[in-house]
VEXSE-868231 format. One record per residue (C-alpha): x, y, z; residue in three letters; residue number from 1. Coordinates in Angstrom, 2 decimals, decimal comma. Example, Ala and Ser with C-alpha at 12.3 -4.5 7.8 and 13.67 -1.06 7.14 Angstrom:
REM residues 2
((12,30; -4,50; 7,80); ALA; 1)
((13,67; -1,06; 7,14); SER; 2)
This chain:
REM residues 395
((-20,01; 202,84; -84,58); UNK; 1)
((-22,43; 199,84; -83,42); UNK; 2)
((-21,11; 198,20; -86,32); UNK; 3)
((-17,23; 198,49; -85,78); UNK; 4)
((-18,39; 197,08; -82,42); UNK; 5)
((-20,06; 194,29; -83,37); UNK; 6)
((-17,45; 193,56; -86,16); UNK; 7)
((-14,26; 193,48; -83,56); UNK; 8)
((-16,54; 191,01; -80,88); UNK; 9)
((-16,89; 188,84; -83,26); UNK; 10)
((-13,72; 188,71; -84,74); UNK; 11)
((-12,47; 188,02; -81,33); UNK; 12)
((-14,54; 184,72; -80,84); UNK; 13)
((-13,27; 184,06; -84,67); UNK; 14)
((-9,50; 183,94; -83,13); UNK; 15)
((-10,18; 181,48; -80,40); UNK; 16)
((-10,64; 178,58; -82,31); UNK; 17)
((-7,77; 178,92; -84,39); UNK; 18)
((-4,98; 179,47; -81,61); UNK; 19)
((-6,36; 176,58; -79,70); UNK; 20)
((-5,86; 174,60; -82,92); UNK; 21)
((-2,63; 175,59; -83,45); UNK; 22)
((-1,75; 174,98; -79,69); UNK; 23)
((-3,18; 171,26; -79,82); UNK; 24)
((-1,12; 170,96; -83,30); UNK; 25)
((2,04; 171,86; -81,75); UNK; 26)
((1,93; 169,94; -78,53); UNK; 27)
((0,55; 166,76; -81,19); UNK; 28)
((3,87; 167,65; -83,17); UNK; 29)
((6,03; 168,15; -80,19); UNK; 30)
((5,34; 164,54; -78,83); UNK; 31)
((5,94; 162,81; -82,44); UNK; 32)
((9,30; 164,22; -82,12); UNK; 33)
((10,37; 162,93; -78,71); UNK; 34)
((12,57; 159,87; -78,95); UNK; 35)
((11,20; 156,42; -78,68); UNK; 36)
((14,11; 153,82; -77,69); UNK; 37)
((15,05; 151,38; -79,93); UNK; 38)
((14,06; 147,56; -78,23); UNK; 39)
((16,83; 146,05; -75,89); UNK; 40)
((19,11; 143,62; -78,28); UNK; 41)
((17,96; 140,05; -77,41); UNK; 42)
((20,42; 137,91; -75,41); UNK; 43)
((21,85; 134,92; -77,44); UNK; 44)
((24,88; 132,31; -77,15); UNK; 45)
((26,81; 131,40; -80,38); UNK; 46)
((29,12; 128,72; -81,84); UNK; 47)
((31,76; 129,91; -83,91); UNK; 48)
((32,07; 127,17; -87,11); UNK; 49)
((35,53; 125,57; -87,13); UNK; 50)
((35,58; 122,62; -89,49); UNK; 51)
((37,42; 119,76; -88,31); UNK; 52)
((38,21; 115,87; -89,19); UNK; 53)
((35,43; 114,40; -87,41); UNK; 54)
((35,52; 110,94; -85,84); UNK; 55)
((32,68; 108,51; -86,96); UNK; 56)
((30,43; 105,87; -84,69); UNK; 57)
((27,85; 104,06; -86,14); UNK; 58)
((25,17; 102,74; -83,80); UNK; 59)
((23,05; 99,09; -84,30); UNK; 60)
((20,87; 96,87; -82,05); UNK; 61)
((22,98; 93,38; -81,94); UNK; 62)
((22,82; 90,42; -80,21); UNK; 63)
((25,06; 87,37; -79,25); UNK; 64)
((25,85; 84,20; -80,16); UNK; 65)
((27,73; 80,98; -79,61); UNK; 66)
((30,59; 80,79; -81,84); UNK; 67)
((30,56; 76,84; -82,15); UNK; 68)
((26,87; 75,39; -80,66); UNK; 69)
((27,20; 71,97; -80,71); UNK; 70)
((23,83; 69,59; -80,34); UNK; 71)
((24,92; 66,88; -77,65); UNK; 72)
((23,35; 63,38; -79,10); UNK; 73)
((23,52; 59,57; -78,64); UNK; 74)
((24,63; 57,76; -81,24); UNK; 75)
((23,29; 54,88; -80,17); UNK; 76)
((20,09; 53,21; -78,65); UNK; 77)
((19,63; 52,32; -75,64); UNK; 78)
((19,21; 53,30; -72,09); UNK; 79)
((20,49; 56,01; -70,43); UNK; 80)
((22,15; 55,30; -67,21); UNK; 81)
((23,78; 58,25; -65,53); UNK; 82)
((24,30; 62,48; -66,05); UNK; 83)
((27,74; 63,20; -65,53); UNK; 84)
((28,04; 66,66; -65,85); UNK; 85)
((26,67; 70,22; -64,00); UNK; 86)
((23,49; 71,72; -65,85); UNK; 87)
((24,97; 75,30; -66,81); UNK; 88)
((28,35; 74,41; -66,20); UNK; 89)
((31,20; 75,17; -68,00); UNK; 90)
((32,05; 71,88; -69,69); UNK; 91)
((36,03; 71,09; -70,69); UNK; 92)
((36,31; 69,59; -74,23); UNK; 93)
((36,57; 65,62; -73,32); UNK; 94)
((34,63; 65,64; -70,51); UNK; 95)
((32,42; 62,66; -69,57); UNK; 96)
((28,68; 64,03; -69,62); UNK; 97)
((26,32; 60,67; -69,95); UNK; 98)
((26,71; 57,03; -70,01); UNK; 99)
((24,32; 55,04; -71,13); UNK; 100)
((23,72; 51,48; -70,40); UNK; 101)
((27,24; 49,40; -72,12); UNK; 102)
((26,24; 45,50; -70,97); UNK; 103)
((24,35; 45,46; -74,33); UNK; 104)
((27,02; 46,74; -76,23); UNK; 105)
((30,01; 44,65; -74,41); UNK; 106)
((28,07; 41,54; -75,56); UNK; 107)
((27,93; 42,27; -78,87); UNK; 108)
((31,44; 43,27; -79,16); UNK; 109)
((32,13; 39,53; -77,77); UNK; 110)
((29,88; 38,16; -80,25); UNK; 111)
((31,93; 40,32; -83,25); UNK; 112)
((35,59; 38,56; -81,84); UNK; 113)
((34,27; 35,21; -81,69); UNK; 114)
((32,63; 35,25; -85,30); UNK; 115)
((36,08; 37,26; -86,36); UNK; 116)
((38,20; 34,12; -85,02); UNK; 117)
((36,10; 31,61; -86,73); UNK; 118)
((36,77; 33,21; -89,98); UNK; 119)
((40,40; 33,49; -88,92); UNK; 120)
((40,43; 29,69; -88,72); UNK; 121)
((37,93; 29,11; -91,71); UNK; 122)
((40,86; 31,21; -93,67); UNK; 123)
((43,66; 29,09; -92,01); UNK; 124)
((42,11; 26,24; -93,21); UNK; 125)
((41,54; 27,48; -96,38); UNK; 126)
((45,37; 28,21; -96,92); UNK; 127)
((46,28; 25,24; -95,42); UNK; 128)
((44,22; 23,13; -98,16); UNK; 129)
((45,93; 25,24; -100,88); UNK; 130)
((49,07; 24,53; -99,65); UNK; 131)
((48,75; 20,72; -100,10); UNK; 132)
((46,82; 21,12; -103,22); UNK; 133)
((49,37; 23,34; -105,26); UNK; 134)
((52,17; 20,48; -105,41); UNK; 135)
((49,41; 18,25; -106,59); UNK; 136)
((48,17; 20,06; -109,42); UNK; 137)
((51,85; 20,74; -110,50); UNK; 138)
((52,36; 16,98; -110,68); UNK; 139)
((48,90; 16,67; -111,97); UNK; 140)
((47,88; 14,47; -109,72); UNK; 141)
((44,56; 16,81; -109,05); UNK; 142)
((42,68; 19,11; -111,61); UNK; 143)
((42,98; 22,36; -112,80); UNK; 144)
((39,77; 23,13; -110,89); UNK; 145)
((40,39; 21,58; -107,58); UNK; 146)
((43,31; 24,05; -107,86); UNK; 147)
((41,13; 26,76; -108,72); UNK; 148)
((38,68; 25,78; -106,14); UNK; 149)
((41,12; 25,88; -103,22); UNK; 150)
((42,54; 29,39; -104,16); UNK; 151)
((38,69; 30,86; -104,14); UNK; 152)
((38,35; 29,11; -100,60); UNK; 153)
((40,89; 31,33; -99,57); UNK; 154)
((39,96; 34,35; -101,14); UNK; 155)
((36,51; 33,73; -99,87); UNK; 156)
((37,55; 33,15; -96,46); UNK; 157)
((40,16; 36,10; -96,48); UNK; 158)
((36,59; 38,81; -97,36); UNK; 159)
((34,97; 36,93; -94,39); UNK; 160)
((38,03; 37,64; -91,97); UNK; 161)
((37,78; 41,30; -93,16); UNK; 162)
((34,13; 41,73; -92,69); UNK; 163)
((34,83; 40,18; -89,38); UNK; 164)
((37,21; 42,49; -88,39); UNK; 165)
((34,53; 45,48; -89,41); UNK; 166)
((32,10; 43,96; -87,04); UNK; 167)
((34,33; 44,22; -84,49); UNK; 168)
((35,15; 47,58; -85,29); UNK; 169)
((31,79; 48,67; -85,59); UNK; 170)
((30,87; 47,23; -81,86); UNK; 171)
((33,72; 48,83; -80,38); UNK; 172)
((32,48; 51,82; -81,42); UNK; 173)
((28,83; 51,20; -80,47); UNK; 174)
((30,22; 50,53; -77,11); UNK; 175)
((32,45; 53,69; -76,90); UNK; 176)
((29,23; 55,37; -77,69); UNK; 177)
((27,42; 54,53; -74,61); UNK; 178)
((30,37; 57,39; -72,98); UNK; 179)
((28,97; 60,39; -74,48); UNK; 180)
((31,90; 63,57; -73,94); UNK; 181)
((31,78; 67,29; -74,43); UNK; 182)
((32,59; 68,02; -77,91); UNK; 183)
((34,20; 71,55; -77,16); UNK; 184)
((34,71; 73,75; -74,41); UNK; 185)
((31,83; 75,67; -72,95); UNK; 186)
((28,82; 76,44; -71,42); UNK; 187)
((26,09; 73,54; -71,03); UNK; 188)
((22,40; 73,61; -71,16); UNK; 189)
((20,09; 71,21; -68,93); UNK; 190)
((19,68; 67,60; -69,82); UNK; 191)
((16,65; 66,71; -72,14); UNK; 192)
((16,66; 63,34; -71,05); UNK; 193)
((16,78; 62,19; -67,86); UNK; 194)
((18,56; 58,96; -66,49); UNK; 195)
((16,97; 55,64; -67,00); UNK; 196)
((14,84; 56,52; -70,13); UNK; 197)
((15,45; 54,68; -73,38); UNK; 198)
((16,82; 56,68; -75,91); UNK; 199)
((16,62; 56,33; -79,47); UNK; 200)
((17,06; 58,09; -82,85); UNK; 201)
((13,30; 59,65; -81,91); UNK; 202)
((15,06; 60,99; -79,06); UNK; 203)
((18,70; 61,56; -79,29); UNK; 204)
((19,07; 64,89; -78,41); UNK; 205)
((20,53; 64,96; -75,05); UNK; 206)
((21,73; 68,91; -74,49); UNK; 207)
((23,88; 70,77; -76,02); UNK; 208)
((27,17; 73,10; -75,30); UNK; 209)
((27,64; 76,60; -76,81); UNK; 210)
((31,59; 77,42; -77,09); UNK; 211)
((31,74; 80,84; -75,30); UNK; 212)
((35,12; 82,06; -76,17); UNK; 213)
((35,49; 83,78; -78,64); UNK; 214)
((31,48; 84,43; -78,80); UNK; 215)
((29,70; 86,12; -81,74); UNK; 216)
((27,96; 89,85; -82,36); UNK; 217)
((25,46; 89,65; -84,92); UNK; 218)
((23,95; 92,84; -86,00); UNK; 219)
((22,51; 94,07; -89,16); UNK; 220)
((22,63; 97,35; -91,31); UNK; 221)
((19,71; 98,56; -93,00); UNK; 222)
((19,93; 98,79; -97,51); UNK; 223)
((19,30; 102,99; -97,10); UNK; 224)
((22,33; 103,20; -94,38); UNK; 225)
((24,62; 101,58; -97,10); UNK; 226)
((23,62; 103,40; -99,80); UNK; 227)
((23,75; 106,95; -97,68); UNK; 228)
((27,19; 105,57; -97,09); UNK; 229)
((28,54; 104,86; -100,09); UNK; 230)
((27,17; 108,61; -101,89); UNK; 231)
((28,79; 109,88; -99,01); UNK; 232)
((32,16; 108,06; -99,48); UNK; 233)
((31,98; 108,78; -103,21); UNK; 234)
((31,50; 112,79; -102,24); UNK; 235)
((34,28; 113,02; -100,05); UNK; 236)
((31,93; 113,18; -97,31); UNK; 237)
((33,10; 110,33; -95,49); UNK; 238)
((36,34; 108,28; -95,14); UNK; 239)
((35,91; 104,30; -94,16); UNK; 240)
((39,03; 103,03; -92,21); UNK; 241)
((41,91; 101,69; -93,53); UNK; 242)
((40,46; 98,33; -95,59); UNK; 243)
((37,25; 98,52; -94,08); UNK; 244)
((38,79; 97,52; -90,75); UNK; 245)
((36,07; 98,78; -88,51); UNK; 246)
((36,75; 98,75; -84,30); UNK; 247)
((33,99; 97,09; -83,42); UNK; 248)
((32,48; 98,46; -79,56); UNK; 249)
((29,40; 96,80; -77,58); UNK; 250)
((27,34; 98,23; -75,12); UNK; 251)
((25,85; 96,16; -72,65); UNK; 252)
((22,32; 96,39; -71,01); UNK; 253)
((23,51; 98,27; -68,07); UNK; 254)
((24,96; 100,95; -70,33); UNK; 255)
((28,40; 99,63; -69,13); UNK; 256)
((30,71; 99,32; -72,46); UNK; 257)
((32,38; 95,64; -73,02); UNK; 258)
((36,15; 96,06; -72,11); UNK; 259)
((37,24; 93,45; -74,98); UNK; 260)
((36,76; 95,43; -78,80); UNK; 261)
((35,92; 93,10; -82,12); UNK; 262)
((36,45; 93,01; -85,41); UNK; 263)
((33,68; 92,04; -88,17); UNK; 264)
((34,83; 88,68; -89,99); UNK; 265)
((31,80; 88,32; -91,93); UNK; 266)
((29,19; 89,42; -93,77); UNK; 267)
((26,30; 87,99; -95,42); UNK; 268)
((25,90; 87,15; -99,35); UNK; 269)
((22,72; 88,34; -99,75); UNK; 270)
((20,22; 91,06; -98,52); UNK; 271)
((17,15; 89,43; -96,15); UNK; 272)
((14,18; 89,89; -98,27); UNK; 273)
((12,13; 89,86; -95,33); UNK; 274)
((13,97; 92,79; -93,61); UNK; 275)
((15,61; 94,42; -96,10); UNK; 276)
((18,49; 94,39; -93,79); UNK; 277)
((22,30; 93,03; -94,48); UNK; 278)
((23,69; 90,28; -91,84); UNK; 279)
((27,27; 91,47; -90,27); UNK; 280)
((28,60; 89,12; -88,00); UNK; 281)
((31,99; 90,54; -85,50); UNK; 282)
((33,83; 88,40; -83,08); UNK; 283)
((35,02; 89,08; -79,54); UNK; 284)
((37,16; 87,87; -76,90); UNK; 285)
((35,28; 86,54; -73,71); UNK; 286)
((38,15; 84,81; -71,82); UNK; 287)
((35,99; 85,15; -68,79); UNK; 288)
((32,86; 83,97; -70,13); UNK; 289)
((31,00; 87,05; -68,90); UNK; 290)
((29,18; 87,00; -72,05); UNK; 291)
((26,21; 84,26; -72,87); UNK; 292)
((24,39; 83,81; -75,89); UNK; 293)
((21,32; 85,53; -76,68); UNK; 294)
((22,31; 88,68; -74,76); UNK; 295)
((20,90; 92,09; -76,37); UNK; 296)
((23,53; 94,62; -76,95); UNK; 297)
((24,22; 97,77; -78,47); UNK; 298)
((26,69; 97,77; -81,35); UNK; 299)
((29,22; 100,50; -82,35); UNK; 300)
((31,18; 100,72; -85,45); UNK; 301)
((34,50; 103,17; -85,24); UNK; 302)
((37,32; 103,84; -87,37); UNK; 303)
((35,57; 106,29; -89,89); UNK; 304)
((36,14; 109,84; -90,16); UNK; 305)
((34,10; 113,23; -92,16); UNK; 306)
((37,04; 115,26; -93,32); UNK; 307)
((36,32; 118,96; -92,24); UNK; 308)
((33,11; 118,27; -90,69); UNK; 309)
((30,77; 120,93; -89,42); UNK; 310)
((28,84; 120,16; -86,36); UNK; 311)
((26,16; 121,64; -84,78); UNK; 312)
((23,96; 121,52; -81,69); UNK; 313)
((20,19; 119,68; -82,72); UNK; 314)
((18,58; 122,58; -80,55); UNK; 315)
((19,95; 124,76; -82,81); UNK; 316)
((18,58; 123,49; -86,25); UNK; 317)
((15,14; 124,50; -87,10); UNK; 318)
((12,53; 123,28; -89,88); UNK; 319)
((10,41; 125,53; -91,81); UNK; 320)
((8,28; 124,97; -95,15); UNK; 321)
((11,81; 125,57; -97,31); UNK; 322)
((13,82; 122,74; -94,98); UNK; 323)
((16,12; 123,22; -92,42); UNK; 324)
((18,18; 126,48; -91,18); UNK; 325)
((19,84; 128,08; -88,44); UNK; 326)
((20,14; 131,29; -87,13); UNK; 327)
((23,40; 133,22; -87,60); UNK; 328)
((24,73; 136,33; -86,32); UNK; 329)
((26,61; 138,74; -88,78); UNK; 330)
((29,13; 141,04; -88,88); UNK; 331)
((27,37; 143,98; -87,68); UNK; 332)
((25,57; 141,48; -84,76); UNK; 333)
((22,25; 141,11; -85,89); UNK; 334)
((20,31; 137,66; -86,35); UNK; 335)
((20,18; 136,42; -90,13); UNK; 336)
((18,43; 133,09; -91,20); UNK; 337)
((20,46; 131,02; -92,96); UNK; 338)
((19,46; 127,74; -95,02); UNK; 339)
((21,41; 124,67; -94,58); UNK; 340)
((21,31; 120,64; -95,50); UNK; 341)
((22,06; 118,19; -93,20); UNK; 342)
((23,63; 114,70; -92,51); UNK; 343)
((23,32; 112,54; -90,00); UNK; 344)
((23,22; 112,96; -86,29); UNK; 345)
((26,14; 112,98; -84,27); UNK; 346)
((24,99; 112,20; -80,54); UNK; 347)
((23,35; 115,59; -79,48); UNK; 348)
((24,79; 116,98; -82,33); UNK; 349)
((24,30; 117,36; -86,31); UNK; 350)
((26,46; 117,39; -89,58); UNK; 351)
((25,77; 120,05; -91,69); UNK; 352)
((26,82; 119,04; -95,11); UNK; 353)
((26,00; 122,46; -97,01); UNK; 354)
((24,95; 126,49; -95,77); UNK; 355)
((27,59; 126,79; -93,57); UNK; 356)
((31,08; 127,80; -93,57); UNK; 357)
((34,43; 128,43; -91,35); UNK; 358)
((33,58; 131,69; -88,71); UNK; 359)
((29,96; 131,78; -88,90); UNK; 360)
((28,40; 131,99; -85,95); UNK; 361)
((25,41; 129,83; -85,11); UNK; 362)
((22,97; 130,73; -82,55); UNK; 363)
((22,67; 127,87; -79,99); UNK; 364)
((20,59; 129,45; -77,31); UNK; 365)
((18,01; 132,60; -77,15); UNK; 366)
((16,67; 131,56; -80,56); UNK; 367)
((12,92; 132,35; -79,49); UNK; 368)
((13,22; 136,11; -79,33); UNK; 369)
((15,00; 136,28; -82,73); UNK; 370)
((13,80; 138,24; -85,53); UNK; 371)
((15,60; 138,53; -88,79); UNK; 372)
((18,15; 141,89; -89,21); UNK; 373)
((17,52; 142,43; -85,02); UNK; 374)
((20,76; 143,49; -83,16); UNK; 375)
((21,32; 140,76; -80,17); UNK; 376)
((23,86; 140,81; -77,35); UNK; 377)
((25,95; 137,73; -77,68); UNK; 378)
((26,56; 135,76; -73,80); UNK; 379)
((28,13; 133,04; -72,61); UNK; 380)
((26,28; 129,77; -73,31); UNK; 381)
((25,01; 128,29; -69,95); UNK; 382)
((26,07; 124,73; -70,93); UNK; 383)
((28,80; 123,69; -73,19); UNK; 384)
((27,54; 122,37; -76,77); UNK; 385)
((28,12; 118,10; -76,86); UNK; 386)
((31,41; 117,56; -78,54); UNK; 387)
((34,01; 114,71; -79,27); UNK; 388)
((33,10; 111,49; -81,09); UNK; 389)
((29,53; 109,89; -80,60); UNK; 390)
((26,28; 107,73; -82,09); UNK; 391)
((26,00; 108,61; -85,41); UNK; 392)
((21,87; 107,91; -86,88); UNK; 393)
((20,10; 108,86; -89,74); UNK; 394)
((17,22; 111,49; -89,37); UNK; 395)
């Protein structure tokens, strides 16, 4: 009987163990089967690929120049007497800018007349002689020589009449050089010499005027931009303008935009060994002379187009250790990474020559909370994505 006792009070403290296991089991199991919700779908703003024919600008650093700069000089020695003309004025092609000192010249120019009209009358002499000495030596009353003789005095004198009339020529001229004029239209620099100095070939330069209309863009294109541009053209990537005739645009230092558009009219031979760079040269109208040489400007080239271009924002083109890509959201809404190439850039924007495709939809804003195959709630963007033509650079 002690026994059974014993045997049921200690099965008893046997039992307690076990339930409480199999309580702390259960209420272990019951929380593993309570529902955990699913993360909130990150908020995220999309653009919806629609390929279109793309407008084109090219962007360079330029700067003007003086379509005709012509070096003012004196042609002759001598002193300089007077400045005729503004420093930094417009000049008119003809207009008087120096004089120099002409009593110099004015003599000589008498000396040249006198000396021409003494040969004048050496010559009339000379013909005068042959005319008395040709009926002569027909009746042979004088030689064959003095015949001879007479004719060469004419001829002689005749050469010293025309060398006369040379040294006439040539003092008028020296004496029309003491008026020095404006050899086109345009703006003047200051005068290098001032009045009463002598001035000589040492010394000629007096100023010079730089023709302002039309005035000259000079810019330059790098040897990779052309060669981008011509794989591009030869891929259909890019179409140039009807004969290459590019609309040429300048920007001025202000950011203002010139109101008066070019056209390039030439382009260098050769590539500059020093720059590796190619010479383009457009021209302008600048009826109002607003623009001066030497100005820095920014260049634009328009007129080409990328047929069926696909343009995205730069914010929304990443870079990882496989190149660039781009979030996407698929059909069923969740974020996908998806591997593109690119082109160029487009202003804020960027050509995306291979990944993508019409209807995708590119995530342009929320992109930090992405992770790949995560459901995201697609919202309004805050600001509209750049659009339109713009700069076009390489990356």
């Amino acid at each position: 009987m002690g026994y059974s006792v014993s045997a049921r009070h200690t099965g008893t403290h046997g039992l307690l163990p076990a339930v409480a296991l199999v309580v702390f089991t259960s209420l272990l199991t019951g929380c593993g089967q309570e529902n955990v919700p699913p993360p909130p779908a990150a908020n995220v703003s999309v653009l919806e690929i629609h390929p279109e024919d793309t407008p084109v600008t090219y962007e360079f650093v330029g700067s003007t120049s003086s379509s005709q700069q012509v070096e003012v000089r004196a042609r002759v020695d001598g002193f300089l007497d007077d400045r005729l003309y503004k420093e930094g004025s417009i000049v008119r092609k003809g207009d008087v800018m120096f004089r120099m000192d002409a009593k110099p010249f004015e003599a000589q120019l008498a000396a040249a007349k006198a000396a021409l009209a003494e040969q004048e009358a050496k010559l009339w002499t000379a013909r005068a002689n042959l005319k008395r000495v040709k009926p002569l030596a027909k009746a042979n009353a004088v030689s064959k020589k003095d015949l001879d003789d007479a004719r060469g005095r004419v001829n002689s004198a005749a050469a010293a009449v025309e060398m006369a009339k040379a040294d006439v020529e040539t003092a008028q001229l020296n004496l029309g050089y003491t008026t020095i004029y404006a050899p086109v239209t345009g703006a003047s620099s200051f005068a290098r010499i001032q009045n009463g100095a002598y001035v000589s070939a040492l010394n000629s330069l007096l100023t010079y005027v730089a023709q302002l209309d039309p005035i000259w863009v000079d810019f330059s294109i790098s040897e990779d931009d052309i060669l981008r541009a011509r794989k591009e053209k030869k891929a259909g990537l890019l179409k140039a303008p009807e004969q290459n005739r590019y609309e040429v645009e300048i920007v001025l230092a202000d950011g203002s935009i010139y109101p008066e558009t070019g056209e390039i009219f030439f382009t260098d031979a050769n590539y500059s060994t020093e720059t590796g760079t190619f010479l383009i040269r457009a021209t302008f109208s600048n009826p109002d002379q607003s623009l001066r040489p030497g100005q820095f400007v920014r260049v634009r080239l328009k007129g080409a187009i990328r047929p069926n271009a696909i343009l995205v924002p730069q914010k929304a083109v990443l870079q990882g250790a496989k190149g660039f890509f781009v979030w996407i959201v698929d059909k069923e809404d969740k974020a996908q990474i998806r591997n593109v190439e690119v082109g160029s850039w487009q202003g804020d924007n960027w050509f995306i020559t291979h990944g993508l495709s019409a209807g995708d939809r590119v995530v342009t804003e929320g992109i930090i909370h992405l992770s790949a195959n995560a459901p995201v709630s697609i919202v309004p963007a805050e600001g509209k994505a750049a659009s339109g033509e713009s700069k076009t650079s390489s990356h």
